[in-house]
C-alpha positions as CSV (number, residue, x, y, z in Angstrom):
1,X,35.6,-33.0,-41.4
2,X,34.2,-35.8,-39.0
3,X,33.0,-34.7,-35.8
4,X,34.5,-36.3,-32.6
5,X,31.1,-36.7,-30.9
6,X,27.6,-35.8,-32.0
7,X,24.8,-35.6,-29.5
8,X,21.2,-35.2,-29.9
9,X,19.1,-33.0,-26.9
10,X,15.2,-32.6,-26.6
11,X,14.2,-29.2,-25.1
12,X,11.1,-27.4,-25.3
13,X,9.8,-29.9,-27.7
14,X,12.5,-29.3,-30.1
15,X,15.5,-31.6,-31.1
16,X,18.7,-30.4,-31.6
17,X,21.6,-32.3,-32.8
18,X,25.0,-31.2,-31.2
19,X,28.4,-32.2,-33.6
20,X,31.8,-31.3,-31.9
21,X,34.9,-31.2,-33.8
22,X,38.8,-30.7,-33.2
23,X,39.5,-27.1,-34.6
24,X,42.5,-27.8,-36.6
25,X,43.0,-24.5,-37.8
26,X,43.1,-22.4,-33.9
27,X,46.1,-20.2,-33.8
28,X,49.0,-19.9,-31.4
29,X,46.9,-18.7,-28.4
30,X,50.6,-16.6,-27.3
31,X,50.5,-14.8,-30.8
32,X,47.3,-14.1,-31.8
33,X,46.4,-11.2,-29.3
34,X,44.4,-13.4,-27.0
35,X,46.7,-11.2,-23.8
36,X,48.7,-14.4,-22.8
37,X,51.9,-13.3,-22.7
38,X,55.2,-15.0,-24.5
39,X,56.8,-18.3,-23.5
40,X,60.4,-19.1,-24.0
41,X,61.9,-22.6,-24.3
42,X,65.6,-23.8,-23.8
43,X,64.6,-26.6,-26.1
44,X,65.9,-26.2,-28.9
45,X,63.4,-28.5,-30.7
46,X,60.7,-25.8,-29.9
47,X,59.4,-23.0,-32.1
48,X,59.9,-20.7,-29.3
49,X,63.7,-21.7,-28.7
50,X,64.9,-18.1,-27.3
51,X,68.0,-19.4,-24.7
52,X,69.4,-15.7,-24.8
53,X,66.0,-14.1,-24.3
54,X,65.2,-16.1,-21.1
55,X,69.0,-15.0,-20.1
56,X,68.3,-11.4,-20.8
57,X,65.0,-11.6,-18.8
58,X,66.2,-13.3,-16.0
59,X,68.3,-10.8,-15.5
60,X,66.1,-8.0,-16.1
61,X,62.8,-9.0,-16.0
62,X,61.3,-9.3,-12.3
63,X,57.5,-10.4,-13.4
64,X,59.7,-13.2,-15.6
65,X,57.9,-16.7,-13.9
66,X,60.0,-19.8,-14.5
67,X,58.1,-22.8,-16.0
68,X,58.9,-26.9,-16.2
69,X,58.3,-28.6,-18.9
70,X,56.9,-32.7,-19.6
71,X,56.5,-34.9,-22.6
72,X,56.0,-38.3,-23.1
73,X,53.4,-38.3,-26.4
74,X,51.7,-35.0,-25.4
75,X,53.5,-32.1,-23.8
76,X,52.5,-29.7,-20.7
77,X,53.9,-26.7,-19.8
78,X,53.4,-25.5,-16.1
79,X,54.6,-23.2,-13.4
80,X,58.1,-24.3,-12.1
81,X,57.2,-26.7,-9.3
82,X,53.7,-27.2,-10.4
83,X,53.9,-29.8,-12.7
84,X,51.1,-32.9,-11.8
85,X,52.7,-35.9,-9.9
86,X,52.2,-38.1,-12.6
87,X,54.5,-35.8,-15.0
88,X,57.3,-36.0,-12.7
89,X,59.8,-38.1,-14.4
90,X,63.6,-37.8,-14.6
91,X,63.4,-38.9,-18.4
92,X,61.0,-37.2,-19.7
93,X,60.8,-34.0,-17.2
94,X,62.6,-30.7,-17.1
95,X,62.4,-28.8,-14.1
96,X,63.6,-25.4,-15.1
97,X,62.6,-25.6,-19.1
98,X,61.7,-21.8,-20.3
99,X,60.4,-18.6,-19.0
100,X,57.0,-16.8,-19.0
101,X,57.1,-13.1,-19.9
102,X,53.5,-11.0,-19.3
103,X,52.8,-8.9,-22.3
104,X,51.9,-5.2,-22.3
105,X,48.0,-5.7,-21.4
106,X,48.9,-8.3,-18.5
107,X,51.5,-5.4,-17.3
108,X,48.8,-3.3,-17.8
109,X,46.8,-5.0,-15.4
110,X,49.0,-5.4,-12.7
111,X,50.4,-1.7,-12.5
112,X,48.8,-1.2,-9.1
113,X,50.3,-4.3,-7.7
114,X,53.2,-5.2,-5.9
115,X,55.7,-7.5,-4.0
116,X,53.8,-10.6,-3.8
117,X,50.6,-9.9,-4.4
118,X,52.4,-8.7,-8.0
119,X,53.9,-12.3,-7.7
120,X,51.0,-14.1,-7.3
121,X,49.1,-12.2,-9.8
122,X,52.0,-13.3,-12.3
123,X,52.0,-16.9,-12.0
124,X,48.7,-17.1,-12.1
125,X,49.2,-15.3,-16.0
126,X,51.3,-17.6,-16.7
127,X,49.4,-20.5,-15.2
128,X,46.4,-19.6,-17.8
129,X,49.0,-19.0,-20.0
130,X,50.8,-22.8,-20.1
131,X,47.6,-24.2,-19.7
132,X,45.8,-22.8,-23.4
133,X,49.2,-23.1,-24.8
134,X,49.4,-26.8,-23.4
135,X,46.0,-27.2,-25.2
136,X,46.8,-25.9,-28.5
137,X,50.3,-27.7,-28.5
138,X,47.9,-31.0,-28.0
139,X,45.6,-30.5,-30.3
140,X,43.1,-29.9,-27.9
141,X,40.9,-27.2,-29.6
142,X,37.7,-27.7,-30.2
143,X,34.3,-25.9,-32.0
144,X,30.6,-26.8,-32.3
145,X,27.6,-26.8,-34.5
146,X,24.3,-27.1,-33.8
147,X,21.6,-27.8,-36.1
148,X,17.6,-28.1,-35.6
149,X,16.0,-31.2,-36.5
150,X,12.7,-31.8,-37.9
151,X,10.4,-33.3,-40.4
152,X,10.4,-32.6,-44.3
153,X,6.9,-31.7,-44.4
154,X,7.2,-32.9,-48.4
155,X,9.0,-36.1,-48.1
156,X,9.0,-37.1,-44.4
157,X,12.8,-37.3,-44.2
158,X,14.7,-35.7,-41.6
159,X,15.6,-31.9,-42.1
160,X,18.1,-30.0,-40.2
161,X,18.4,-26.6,-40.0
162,X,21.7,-24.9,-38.7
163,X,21.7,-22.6,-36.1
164,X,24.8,-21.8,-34.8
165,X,28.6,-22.6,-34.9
166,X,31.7,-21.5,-33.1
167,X,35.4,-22.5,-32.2
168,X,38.3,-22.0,-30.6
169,X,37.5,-23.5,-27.5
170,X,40.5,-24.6,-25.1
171,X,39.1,-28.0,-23.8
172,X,36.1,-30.0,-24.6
173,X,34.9,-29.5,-21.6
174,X,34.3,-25.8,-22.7
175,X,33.1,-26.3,-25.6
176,X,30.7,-29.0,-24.4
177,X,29.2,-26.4,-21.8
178,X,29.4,-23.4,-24.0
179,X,27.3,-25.6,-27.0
180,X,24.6,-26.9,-24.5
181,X,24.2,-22.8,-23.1
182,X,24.0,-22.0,-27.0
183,X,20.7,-24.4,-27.1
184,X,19.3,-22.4,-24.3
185,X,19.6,-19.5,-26.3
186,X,18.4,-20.3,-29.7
187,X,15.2,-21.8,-27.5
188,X,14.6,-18.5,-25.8
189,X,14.7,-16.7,-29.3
């Protein structure tokens, strides 16, 4: 696996070698019990083509938060009306494209709430919701290593020593920030 950007720091009078990568093997952040809830599509290209589910939950479901839909190359799910300027397009924009439905920990969560403060609590779910599903549709997932480096006191060569790894990160921005704080702490240990 080839890393999508490698970065050397000095700290402390150590250098440390930083190697991101795209983490190909993430899962579905809306199935894997990361407490995102469930989206439904009415495309039937989708995995999560459910046309009679959204009709049963609009119905039924009051914390149900309707979502739009763009693709051109990537896709992006948002909140219904939310969608960025530049993703408003007649071709290759839906407007009402699926539903959000909060799962029993997000439910959990918002038991004391109501009216709209339960509203606004919802839509904000499902705004963190579309936006790591948005991610992981993309292919925007992301891990790091980090490795010491130093001198082979034998040979002279460069050495490097691993220190730490970890993925799943929604965004390279994240994992960017999270890998320099990881520096910071192997220093301090």
């Amino acid at each position: 696996m080839e890393a999508i950007e490698t970065s050397t720091v000095e700290q402390g009078g150590q250098t440390y070698r930083i190697a991101i990568y795209h983490d190909a093997d993430a899962p579905n952040p809306l199935e894997d019990g990361y407490d995102m809830g469930t989206i439904l599509s009415l495309n039937r290209r989708h995995g999560n083509f459910d046309p009679g589910g959204i009709e049963a939950a609009t119905e039924s479901n009051p914390d149900a938060v309707p979502l739009s839909y763009f693709e051109h190359g990537l896709c992006r799910w948002s909140v219904m009306g939310e969608l960025p300027a530049a993703c408003r397009c007649r071709w290759d924009s839906v407007g009402f494209a699926g539903l959000w439905l909060p799962d029993a920990a997000t439910l959990e969560s918002a038991r004391n709430y109501g009216g709209s403060t339960r509203r606004h609590f919802m839509r904000k779910r499902a705004r963190q919701a579309c936006d790591a599903y948005t991610g992981w549709c993309n292919g925007e997932v992301y891990g790091f290593e980090i490795a010491r480096i130093g001198t082979c006191p034998s040979c002279g060569d460069e050495q490097a020593t691993p220190l730490e790894s970890c993925w799943g990160f929604f965004g390279l921005d994240e994992c960017q920030a999270e890998a320099s704080a990881a520096i910071h702490r192997n220093r301090a240990a």
